[in-house]
N, C-alpha and C positions, 0 to 999 in steps of 0.2 A: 242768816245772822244780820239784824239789823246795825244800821250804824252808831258806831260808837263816837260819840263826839267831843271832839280834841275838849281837853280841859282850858277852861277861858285863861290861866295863866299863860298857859302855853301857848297860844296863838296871838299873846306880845310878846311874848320872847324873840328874842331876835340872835344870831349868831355875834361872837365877839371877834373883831379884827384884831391877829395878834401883830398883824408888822407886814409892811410891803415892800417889794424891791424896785426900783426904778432904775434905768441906767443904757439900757437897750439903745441902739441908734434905729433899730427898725423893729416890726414890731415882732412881738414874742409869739411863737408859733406855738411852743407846748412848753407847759413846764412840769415837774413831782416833786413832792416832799423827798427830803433824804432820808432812808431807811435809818430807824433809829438814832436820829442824830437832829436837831433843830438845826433844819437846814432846807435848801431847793436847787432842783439842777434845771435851767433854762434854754432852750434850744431859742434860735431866732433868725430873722430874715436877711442880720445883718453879718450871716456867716460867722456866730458865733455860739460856743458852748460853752455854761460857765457854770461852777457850782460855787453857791451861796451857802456860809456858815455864820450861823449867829455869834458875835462875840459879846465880850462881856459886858460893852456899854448899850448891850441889846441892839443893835445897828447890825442887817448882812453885808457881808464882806465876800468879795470874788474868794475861794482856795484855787479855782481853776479857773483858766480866763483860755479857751481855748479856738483857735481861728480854725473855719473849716475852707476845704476851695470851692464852695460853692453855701448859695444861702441853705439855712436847717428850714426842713417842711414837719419833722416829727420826730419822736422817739417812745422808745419803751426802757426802761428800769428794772432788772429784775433785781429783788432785795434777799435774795440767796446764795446770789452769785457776783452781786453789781456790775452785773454786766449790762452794759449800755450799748442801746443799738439806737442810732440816728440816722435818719431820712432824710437827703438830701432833694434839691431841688432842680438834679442834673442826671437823678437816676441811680446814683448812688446809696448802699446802705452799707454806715461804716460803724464796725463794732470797738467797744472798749472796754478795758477791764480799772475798775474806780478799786484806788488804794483804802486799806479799812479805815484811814485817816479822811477821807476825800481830799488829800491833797494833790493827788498824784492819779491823773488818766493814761493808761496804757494801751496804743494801738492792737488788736488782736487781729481782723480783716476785715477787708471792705467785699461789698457780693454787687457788682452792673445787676441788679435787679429789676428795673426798670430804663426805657427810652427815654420817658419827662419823667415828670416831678413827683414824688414817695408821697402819699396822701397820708397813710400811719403805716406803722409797724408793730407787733406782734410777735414776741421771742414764746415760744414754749416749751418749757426747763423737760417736763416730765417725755417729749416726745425730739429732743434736740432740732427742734425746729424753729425757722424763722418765715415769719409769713409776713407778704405784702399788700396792699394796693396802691396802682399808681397813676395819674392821670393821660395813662398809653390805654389805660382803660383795662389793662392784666392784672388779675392777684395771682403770685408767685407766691410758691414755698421751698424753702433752701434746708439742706443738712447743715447747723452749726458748727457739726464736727469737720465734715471734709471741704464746707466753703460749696457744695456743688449743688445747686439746679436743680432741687425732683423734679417740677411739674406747674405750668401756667394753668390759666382758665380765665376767657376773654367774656368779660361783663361787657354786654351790648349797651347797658346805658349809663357805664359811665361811673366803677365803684366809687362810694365817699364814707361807707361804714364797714365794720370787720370787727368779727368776734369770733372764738372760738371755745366749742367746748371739749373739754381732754377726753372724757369718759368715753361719750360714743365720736368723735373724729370729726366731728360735723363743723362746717365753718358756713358762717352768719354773713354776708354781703348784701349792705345796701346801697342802692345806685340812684342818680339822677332822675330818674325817671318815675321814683317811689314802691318799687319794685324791693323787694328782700330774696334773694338765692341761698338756699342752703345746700353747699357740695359734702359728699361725704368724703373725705382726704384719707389715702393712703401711700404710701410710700413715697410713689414713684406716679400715681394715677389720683384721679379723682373722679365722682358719678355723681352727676345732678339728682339730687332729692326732690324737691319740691320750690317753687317759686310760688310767691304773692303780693297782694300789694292792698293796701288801707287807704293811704293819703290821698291827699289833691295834688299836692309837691314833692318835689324830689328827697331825700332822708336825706339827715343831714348829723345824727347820732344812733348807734346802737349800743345796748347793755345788757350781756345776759345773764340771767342767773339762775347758775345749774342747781341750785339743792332747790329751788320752786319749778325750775325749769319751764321759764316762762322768759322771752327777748321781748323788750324795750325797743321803738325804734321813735326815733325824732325827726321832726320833717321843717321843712321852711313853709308849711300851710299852718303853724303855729299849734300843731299838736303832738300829745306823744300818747302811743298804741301799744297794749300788754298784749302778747299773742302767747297764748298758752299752748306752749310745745310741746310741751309733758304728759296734756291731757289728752291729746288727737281728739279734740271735739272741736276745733277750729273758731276759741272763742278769742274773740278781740276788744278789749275794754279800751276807751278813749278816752285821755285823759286833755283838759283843756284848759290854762292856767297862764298864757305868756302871752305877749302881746308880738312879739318878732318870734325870729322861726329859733326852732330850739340847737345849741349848740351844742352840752353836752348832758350826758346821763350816767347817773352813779350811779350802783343798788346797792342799801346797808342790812347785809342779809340777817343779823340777827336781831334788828328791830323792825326789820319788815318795811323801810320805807325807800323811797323812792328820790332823788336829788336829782333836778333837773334846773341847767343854767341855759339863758337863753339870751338874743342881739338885744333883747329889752334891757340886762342889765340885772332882771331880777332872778334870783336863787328861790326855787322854791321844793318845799320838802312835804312829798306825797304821802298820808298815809294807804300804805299797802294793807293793812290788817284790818279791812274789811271787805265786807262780803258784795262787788261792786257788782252794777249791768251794764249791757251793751247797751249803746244807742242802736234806736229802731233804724229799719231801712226807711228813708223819706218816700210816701208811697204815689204814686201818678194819679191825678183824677181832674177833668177837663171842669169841673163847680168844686165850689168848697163843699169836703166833707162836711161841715156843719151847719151850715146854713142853707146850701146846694145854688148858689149865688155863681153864673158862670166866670170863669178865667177869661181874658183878654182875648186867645185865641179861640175859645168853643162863639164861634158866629153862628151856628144855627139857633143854639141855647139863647144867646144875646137876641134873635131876630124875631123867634118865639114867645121868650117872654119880657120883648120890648126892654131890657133891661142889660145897663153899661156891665160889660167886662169887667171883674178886675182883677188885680194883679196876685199872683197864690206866693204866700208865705206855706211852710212847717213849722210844724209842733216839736220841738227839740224831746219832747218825752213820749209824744203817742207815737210821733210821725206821718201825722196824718195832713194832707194838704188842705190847709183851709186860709181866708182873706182875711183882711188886716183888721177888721171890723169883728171877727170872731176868734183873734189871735192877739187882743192888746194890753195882753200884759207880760210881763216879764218876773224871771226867779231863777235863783240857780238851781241847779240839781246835783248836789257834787256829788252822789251817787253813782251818777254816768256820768260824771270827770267834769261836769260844767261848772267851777265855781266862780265864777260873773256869771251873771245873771244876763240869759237869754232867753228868745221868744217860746211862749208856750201857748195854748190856747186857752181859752178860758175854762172850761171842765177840767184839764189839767191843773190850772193854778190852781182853781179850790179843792182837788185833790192832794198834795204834796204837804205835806205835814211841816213842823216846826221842828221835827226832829231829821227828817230828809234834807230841810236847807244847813242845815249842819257843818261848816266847813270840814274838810276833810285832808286840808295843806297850808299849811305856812309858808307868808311870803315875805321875801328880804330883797332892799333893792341895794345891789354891788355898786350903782354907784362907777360902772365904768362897764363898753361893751365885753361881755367876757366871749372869750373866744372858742376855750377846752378848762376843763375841771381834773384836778385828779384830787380822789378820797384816800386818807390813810385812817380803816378802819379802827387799829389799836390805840391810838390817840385821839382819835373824831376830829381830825383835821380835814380842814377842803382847802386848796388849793387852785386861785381861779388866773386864768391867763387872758390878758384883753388886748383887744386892738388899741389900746391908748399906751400900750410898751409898758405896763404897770402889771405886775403879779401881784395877789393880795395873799395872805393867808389868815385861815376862818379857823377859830372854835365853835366847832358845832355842836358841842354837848347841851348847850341850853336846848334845842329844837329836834334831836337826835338823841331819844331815848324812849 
C-alpha cells in the first residue's frame, strides 16, 4: 500500500486550546480529563490533589483541593468506577473513591507498594488489580479487593514505562537502559516472556494497543518504535519527529493514529494507516560502498592507494556506509518515520519519489515542556502536563480524524 498523503488542509490545521489551569506551587506530575464532565484531576509535587471544574464564567475552579503527606509522582483514573489511585513519592499508593459530583474524594486504602518513589500506576477493573513501578527498581501487583501483595519482579535497569494488556495477562516494562520486558502476570506469580531493545537511550513512554496489537515505546534518543506483537515476525518501525526525547504517547485506535508529546514542547500526530518500513541495519565497510574511497581507519587501503582517509557517514534509506562526498544530500523519508530531512546518498535521493516525501504527521508546538499527556477518546480531548506547573487542554478534532 503506497502512501497516502495527508490532505494540504490538514497539515495546517493545528489543535485548538480550550483553557488551562495554573495554580500548582511545584510542578504537575500527571494530570486527566474528568470523565464525562468538563473538568481535570491534577496530581503534583507540591503534595497536592485537586480536581478542576469548569464554571460558568469558563474559568477552572478547585471542587477538590486535597493535601497528601507526601509529594504526588502519578496516578490513574478509572471512569467506571472513579476510582483514583495515586502515587506517592514516599512509596505509597493511596486509593479514592470521587463522588458522581467531583466534589467529594473518599479514602478507600493506601497499599506500602514500594521503598522510593511510585513512577505510575495502573488499576485494572476487569482483573481487580493494581500494578506498579517504582524507583526501588520493582514493579508490584496488588489485589484491590483485599489490599494484599500477589507478587514483585525486580527490573535490572531501572522500570520508567508500564502497560498492560487484559486478554493475554502480559505486562509491558520499559527500563533505563532501553530495554522492554514483557512478564506474563498471574495471580500470585509471574514468567518472563521475552525482553528487547531498539533505542540508544533509555524509554521514557510506552502505549499499547491491543486490537492492532502492536507497543509503542519512546525513548530519550528522541525516537519512537512500533513493535508489532501481534504478528511474531519481530518487525520494528521507527518513527522520527521530535527534537528532545519523547515524553508521552497516546494511540487513537479508531483513526489509526498515533499522539506523541515530547521535552521539545511539540505534539505531534502520526499517521498509522499506512503501510510503513523499517530502517535498514547501518552496514560495516572499511571504503565507501560507492566510491570504494577508504575510511580514516583502513591505513593499508590509505598507503596503497596514496589516498587521505575519510570519514564514513550512512544512507538513512539504503544503509549502506559511504563518504560525505557520495552522501551530500539530504530528504525526508517519512515512510520510515524520518520526517526532517536526513542524509541519504546520492542514488538514493534521485530514487525517492514526490509522493514518498509526503509528510505523514502533523506538527503543533504546546508552547510549554510537556511532561505526560492523557487522551479522552469520546470527545477528542488531550490533555498536556508540563514542567512550567501549567496544564493545557486541546481540541484535537481539527487533526484527529
Amino acid at each position: 500500500m503506497a502512501a497516502r498523503p495527508l490532505p494540504a488542509d490538514l497539515l495546517t490545521r493545528q489543535p485548538l486550546l480550550l483553557g488551562q489551569v495554573e495554580g500548582a506551587q511545584d510542578v504537575v506530575s500527571m494530570a486527566a480529563i474528568v470523565p464525562k464532565e468538563e473538568g481535570l484531576i491534577s496530581v503534583s509535587e507540591d503534595r497536592t490533589v485537586r480536581v478542576w471544574l469548569k464554571r460558568d464564567n469558563g474559568q477552572y475552579w478547585p471542587s477538590i483541593y486535597h493535601t497528601m503527606p507526601s509529594p504526588c509522582s502519578c496516578m490513574c483514573i478509572n471512569p467506571e468506577t472513579r476510582r483514583l489511585s495515586v502515587g506517592l513519592d514516599n512509596g505509597t499508593i493511596s486509593e479514592f473513591i470521587l463522588s458522581e459530583d467531583y466534589n467529594k474524594m473518599t479514602p478507600v486504602k493506601s497499599y506500602q507498594a514500594h521503598q522510593s518513589r511510585v513512577l505510575m500506576v495502573l488499576f485494572v477493573l476487569e482483573m481487580e488489580w493494581l500494578l506498579s513501578i517504582g524507583q526501588d527498581k520493582l514493579f508490584t501487583w496488588h489485589c484491590s479487593e483485599s489490599g494484599q501483595r500477589l507478587g514483585t519482579y525486580r527490573v535490572s535497569g531501572g522500570p520508567c514505562g508500564l502497560q498492560f494488556d487484559v486478554d493475554t495477562r502480559h505486562v509491558f516494562i520499559g527500563d533505563h537502559s532501553g530495554q522492554v520486558t514483557i512478564l506474563k502476570l498471574e495471580e500470585e506469580n509471574c514468567s518472563l516472556i521475552t525482553t528487547f531493545r531498539g533505542h540508544t537511550g533509555g524509554i521514557t513512554a510506552l502505549c499499547w494497543d491491543p486490537v492492532q496489537r502492536v507497543l509503542f515505546s519512546g525513548s530519550s534518543d528522541h525516537s519512537i518504535i512500533m513493535w508489532d506483537i501481534g504478528g511474531r515476525k519481530g518487525t520494528a518501525i521507527e518513527l522520527q519527529g521530535h527534537n528532545d526525547k519523547i515524553q508521552s504517547l497516546s494511540y487513537v485506535h479508531h483513526t489509526r493514529q498515533l499522539i506523541s508529546c515530547g521535552a521539545d514542547g511539540g505534539i505531534v500526530v502520526w499517521n498509522m494507516d499506512v503501510e510503513r518500513q523499517e530502517t535498514p541495519e547501518w552496514l560495516d565497510s572499511d571504503s565507501c560502498q560507492k566510491c570504494d574511497q577508504p575510511f580514516f581507519w583502513n591505513f593499508k587501503q590509505m598507503w596503497d592507494s596514496k589516498k587521505i582517509g575519510l570519514r564514513q557517514h550512512h544512507c538513512r534509506k539504503c544503509g549502506k556506509a559511504v563518504c560525505g562526498k557520495c552522501s551530500s544530500k539530504r530528504s525526508s523519508i517519512p515512510l520510515m518515520g524520518f520526517e526532517f530531512e536526513v542524509r541519504v546518498c546520492d542514488s538514493c535521493y534521485e530514487s525517492i519519489t514526490d509522493e514518498e516525501r509526503a509528510p505523514t504527521a502533523i506538527f503543533h508546538d504546546s508552547k510549554h515542556n510537556v511532561t505526560h499527556v492523557h487522551f479522552d477518546a469520546t470527545r477528542v480531548w488531550l490533555l498536556t502536563s508540563g514542567a512550567d506547573r501549567i496544564v493545557k487542554l486541546w481540541d484535537m478534532t481539527p487533526v484527529v480524524s
